[in-house]
N, C-alpha and C positions, 0 to 999 in steps of 0.2 A: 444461449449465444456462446457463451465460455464459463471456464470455468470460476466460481464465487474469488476475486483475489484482490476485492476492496482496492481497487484501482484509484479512488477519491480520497481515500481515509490519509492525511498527512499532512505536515503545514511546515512553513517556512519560519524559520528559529523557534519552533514547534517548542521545544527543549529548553530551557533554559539555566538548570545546571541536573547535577544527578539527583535532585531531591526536589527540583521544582520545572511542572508540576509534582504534586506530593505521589510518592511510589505507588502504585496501583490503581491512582488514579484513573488511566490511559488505557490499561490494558483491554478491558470488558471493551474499547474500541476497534481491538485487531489493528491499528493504525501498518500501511503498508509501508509508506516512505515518507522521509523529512530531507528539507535539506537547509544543512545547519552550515555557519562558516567555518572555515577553515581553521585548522591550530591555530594558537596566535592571535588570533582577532580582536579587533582593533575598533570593528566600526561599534557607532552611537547610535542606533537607527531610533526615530521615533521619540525622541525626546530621552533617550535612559542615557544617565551619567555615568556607568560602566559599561565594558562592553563583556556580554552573555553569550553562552550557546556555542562555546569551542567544541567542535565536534569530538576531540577525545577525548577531554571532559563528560561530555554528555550522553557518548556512547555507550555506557554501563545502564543507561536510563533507558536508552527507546530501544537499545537489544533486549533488554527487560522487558520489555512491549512486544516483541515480535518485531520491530519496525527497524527498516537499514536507512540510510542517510546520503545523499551528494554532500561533497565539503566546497562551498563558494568561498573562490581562492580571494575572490578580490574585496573584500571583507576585515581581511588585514590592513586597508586603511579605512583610518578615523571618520572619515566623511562621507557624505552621498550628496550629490554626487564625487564618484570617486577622484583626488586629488592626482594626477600623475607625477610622478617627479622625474623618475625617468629609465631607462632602460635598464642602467645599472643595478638601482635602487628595486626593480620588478623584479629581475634575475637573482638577484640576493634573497628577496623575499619568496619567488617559486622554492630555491633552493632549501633554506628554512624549514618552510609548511614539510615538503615532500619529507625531507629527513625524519620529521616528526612522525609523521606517519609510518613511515617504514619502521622506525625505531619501535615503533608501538607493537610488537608483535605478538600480543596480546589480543590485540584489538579486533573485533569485529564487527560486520554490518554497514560498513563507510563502502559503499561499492559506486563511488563515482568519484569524479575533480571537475570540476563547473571552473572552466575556465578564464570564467570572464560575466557580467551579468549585467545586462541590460543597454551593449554596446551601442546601440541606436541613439541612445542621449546620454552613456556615460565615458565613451572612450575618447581620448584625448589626442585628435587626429593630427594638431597642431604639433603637438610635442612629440606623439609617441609612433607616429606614421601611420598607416592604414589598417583599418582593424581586421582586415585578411591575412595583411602581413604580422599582425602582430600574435593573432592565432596562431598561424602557421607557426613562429617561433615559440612561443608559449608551450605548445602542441610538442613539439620538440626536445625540449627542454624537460618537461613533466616524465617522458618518456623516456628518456636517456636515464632518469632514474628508477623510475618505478614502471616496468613494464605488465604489471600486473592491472593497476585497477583501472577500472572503464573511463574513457572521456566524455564527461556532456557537454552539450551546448548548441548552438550556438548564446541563446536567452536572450535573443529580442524582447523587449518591451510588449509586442504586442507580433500578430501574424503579419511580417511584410513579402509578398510573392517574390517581388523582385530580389529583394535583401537576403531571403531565404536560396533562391536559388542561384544568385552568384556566390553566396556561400559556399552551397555544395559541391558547384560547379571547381571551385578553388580549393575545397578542402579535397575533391577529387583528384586533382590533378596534381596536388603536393602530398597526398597518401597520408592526410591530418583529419579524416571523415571522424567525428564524432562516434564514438558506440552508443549513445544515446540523445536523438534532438529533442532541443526542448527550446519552445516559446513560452509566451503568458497570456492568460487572457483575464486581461483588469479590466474590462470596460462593462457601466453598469447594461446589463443586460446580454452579457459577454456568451453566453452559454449556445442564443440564437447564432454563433458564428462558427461554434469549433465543428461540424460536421465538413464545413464546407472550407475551413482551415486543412483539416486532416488527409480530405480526400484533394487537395490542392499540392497539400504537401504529397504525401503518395506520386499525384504525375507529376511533379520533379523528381522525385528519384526516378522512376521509369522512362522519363526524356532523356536522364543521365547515365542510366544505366547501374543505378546505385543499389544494392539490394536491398530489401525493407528493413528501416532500422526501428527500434521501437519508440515511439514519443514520449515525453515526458510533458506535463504544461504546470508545471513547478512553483508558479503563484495565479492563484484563481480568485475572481472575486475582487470586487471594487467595494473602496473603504464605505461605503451606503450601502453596499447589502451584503457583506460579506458572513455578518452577523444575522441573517435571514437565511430561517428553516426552509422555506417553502424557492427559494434562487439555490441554495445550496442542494437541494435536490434535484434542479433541472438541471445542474452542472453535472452531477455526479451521472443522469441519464445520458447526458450527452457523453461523457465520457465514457460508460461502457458500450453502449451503443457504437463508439467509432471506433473501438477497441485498442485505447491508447495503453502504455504499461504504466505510467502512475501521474498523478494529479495533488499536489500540495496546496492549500490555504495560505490567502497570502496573509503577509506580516504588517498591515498598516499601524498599530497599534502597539501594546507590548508581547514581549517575549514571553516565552515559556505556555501559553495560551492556546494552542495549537490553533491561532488567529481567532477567539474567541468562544471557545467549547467553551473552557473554564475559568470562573475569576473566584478568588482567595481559594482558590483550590477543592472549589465546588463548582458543579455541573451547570453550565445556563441552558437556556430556550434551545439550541442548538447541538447541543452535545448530545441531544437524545437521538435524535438523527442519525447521529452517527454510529450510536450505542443499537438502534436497530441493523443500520451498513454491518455492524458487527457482526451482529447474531446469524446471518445471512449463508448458508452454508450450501454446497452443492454446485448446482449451474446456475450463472445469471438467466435467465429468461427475458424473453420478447416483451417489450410494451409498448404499447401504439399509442402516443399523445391523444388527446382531446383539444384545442385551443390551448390556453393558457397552462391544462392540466396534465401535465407530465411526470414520470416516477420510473422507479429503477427496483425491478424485482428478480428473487431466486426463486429456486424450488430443489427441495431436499429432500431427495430419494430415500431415502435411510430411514427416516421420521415420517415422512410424508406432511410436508411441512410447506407451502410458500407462504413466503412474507415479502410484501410489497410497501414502500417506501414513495410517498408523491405527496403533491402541492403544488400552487400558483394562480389556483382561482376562489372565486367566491360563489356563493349560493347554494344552492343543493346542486348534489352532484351524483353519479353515481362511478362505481370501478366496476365491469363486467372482469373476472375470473376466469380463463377457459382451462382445458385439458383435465378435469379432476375427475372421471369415470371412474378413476380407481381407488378416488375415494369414499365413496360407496355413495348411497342414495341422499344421506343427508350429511353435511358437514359442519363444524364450528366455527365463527368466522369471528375475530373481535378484531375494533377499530381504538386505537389510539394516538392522543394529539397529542404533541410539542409547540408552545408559542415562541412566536419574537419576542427573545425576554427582554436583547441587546445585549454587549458583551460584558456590562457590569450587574446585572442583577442574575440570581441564583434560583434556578428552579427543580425542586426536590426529586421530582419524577415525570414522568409523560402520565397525562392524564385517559382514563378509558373512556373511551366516547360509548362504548355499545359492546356487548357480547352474546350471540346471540346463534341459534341453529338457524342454516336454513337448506332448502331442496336443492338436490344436485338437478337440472333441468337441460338434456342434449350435454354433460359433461362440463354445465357453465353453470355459477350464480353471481347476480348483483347485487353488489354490495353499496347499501346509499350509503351518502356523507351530505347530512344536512347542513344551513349555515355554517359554509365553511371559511374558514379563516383561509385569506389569500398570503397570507405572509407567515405560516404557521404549516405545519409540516404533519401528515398522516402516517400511520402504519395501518398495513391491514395485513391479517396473519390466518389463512385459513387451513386446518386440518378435518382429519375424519372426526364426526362427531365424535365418536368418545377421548378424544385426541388423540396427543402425534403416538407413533409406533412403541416410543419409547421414551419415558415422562421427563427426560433429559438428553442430551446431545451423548453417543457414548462413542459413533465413528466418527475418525476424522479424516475427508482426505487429507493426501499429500499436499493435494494441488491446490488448496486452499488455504495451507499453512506459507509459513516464512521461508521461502526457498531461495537458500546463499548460496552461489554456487557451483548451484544445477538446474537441471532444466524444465519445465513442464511439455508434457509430450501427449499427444492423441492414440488413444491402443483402444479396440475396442472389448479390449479382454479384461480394461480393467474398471473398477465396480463403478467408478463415476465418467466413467470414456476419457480418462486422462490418469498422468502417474508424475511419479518425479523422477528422471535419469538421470545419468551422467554426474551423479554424486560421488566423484572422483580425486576430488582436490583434499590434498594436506600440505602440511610446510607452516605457513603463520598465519594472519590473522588476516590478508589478503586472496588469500587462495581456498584454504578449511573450506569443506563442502559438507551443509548440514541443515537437516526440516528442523524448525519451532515450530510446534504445536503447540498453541493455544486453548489449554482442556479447561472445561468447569465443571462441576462436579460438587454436587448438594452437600454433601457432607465430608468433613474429616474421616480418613480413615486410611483403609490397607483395599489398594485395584490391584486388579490383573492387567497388563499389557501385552496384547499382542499384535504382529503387525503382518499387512497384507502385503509381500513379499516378490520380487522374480530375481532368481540369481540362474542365469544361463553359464556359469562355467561350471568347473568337473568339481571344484573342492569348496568344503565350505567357507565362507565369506564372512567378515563380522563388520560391526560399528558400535560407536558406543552409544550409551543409554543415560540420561543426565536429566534431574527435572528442579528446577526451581533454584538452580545454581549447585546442586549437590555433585558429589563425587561420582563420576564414571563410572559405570560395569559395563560389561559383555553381554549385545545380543549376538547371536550364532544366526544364519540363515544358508540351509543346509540347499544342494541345486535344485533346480525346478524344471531342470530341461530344457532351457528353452528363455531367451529374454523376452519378456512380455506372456512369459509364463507364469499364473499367478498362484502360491501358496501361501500358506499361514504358520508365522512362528510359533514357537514354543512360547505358552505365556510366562510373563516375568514380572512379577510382586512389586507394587511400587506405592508408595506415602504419599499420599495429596493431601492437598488443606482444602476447607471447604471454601468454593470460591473457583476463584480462577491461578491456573497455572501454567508453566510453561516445560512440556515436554520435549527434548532433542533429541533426535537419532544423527549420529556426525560419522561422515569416514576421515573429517580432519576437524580437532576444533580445539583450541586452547584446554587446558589441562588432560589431553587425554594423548595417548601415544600416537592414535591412528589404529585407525581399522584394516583390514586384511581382505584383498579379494573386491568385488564389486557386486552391488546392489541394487536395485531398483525399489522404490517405495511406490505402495499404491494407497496405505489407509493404514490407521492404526485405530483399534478398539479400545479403550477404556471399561470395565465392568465391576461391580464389587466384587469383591474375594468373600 
């Protein structure tokens, strides 16, 4: 369908300082986006008597992760619902937040301002006027200083048609259009509507004449099942299926949990789930529901690898597999469960339900799942029998890494039918244009890096090279003739720890000068030296 870019993977005050969750926790997630409040933050959500999860605070933690952030401005006050006081008192507090941010210039990975949240039952129409006009000023105001980072929103409480498109209609006509819309969808059983939200939204922009913007649905998941494997999977189907750009966990509960992956800082029922979303590498691929049983699967070119991700029924059941002719006659297929543990008990690992060969038959096999748990969540992961290509992950694309910045683009030149462009921004920590790679890699030791490359100008191009927080060098990427011409650098020596790590190629990024020239990323290999 597209390409693997954990569109589900992220949660609402996800974060809750830079050491909690506990560092590394997160990572083996890929988590793609959070959105945390604004500097400053004020609110008590949830019964906590401090208020957690200042985004520049916590932004050293989930850039740590691969993961960027929205900052929800209206957060800075104490209450929910939100307190108005009044116009003055907003404008002071835009003004605040925004300085902070700018001042941070350092800072990376915050690539949005969430305007406002959940205007349908929290804006204050008595006091503060109409919440179009209060956008439209808001909107104005944010911009007048930081023309740099994205606006989201609207963040209705839930899909309203009409709400939604007099919205656009007025954000059109005063030139205050969101770069990123985003609703929610809290309602138990929420996942049966966002197809037909998405494609609703769609013809409002096309009646308006609006160009496609990307969606966001920034709190998923009602407080009764939010902590359920087998709902959290049919969410995460729906959403790549309607090909939204990112999908957060909502925060009924506490902070720092990424809505209930992990409690004291161990994995629950849930988090394994996610921990397969992760592992997920290449192109998302097709899957056709059954009733109740839905799932969200890749397939990775590289390894020859798909792994499928589903749940929501009971009984025995079966997954038919197609397209794998070329993984020869027979294949390995193992199945592994995750239960509903709920968000305060700790489960050590996903359990193996079966591992087992069986016949490729017309390029399909079935794969059973006896008594299945309806509330409890599957993986099934099938390679060539003797396994995947190679006994560990060692390419990575671009397009399924952390991309700040720049763009994911369709070439058919390049090895996954996508690349990373227009990785062109330097200056601070708003603009820097730079992939995280997310590598793991079995052992400690000394790798080679190299990376799949197009530089269509005359002279050579660089960016830097930075893994795990270290110091800067220099890759060189000599021309290729041609953009969307694809070559391979010169390999370059680098110190992993066993485990997971975080690899950057930047043409802009805090502590490095800035790179030279222009690049295009399509992969980079990881291999022992």
């Amino acid at each position: 369908m597209r390409p693997v870019t954990h569109v589900g993977a992220g949660g609402l005050y996800a974060v809750a300082s830079d050491t909690d969750p506990a560092p590394g926790l997160l990572t083996p997630l890929r988590l793609k986006q959070h959105t945390q409040p604004a500097p400053g933050v004020q609110q008590l959500g949830n019964g906590a008597t401090v208020p957690s999860g200042d985004i520049l605070k916590t932004a050293p933690a989930f850039t740590r992760d691969g993961a960027q952030a929205y900052a929800r401005m209206p957060d800075v006050y104490p209450n929910f619902p939100y307190r108005w006081i009044s116009w003055a008192d907003w404008t002071q507090k835009i003004d605040t937040m925004v300085k902070a941010r700018v001042d941070a210039r350092s800072t990376t990975n915050i690539n949005g301002w969430e305007l406002w949240n959940e205007p349908d039952g929290t804006w204050d129409t008595a006091k503060a006027g109409p919440f179009l006009d209060g956008w439209t000023r808001t909107y104005r105001q944010v911009k007048s200083q930081d023309t740099t980072t994205p606006i989201v929103g609207p963040s209705y409480s839930r899909y309203y048609p009409d709400l939604m498109r007099d919205f656009m209609a007025r954000a059109k006509a005063d030139g205050t259009l969101p770069d990123v819309v985003v609703w929610h969808e809290l309602d138990d059983g929420g996942w049966n509507d966002v197809d037909e939200h998405v494609a609703d939204y769609r013809s409002i922009e096309r009646s308006l004449g609006i160009s496609p913007r990307p969606i966001s649905i920034n709190e998923y998941g009602s407080p009764n099942q939010v902590d359920t494997p087998s709902v959290s999977a049919h969410f995460i189907a729906q959403f790549e299926r309607t090909g939204i750009k990112d999908a957060e966990r909502a925060y009924w509960y506490e902070s720092g949990t990424v809505g209930g992956l992990v409690w004291n800082d161990r994995p629950t029922g849930s988090y394994w789930l996610y921990k397969w979303y992760g592992e997920m590498a290449g192109n998302m691929v097709g899957v056709t529901p059954s009733g109740d049983l839905d799932g969200f699967a890749s397939y990775d070119s590289t390894r020859k690898i798909v792994n499928v991700a589903l749940g929501g029924t009971f009984g025995d059941n079966a997954v038919q597999v197609k397209g794998l002719a070329s993984f020869g006659s027979q294949v390995r297929v193992t199945v592994n469960y995750t239960p509903r543990s709920g968000r305060m008990s700790n489960v050590a690992a996903p359990t193996q339900v079966s591992s087992t060969t069986a016949t490729v038959v017309n390029g399909a096999v079935t794969v059973p799942i006896t008594n299945q748990d309806h509330l409890g969540a599957y993986q099934v992961v099938v390679t060539p029998a003797p396994g995947p290509v190679t006994s560990y992950q060692q390419t990575y694309e671009a397009e399924n890494a952390t991309v700040v910045n720049a763009s994911i683009l369709p070439s058919a030149s390049a090895s996954n039918g996508s690349y990373v462009g227009r990785v062109d921004g330097l200056g601070d920590g708003r603009s820097n244009s730079f992939v995280d790679f997310v590598v793991e890699v079995p052992t400690a030791g000394s790798y080679s890096l190299t990376t799949r490359y197009a530089n269509g100008g005359t002279t050579t191009s660089t960016q830097g090279l930075a893994y795990n927080g270290s110091d800067f060098s220099t890759v060189s990427y000599a021309p290729t003739g041609g953009w969307g011409q694809f070559a391979t650098s010169a390999a370059t020596p680098i110190t992993l720890k066993a485990g997971f790590n975080v690899i950057r190629l930047a043409k802009g990024s805090p502590n490095f000068a800035g790179g030279t020239g222009f690049a295009e990323l399509d992969s980079i290999t990881v291999t022992p030296r």
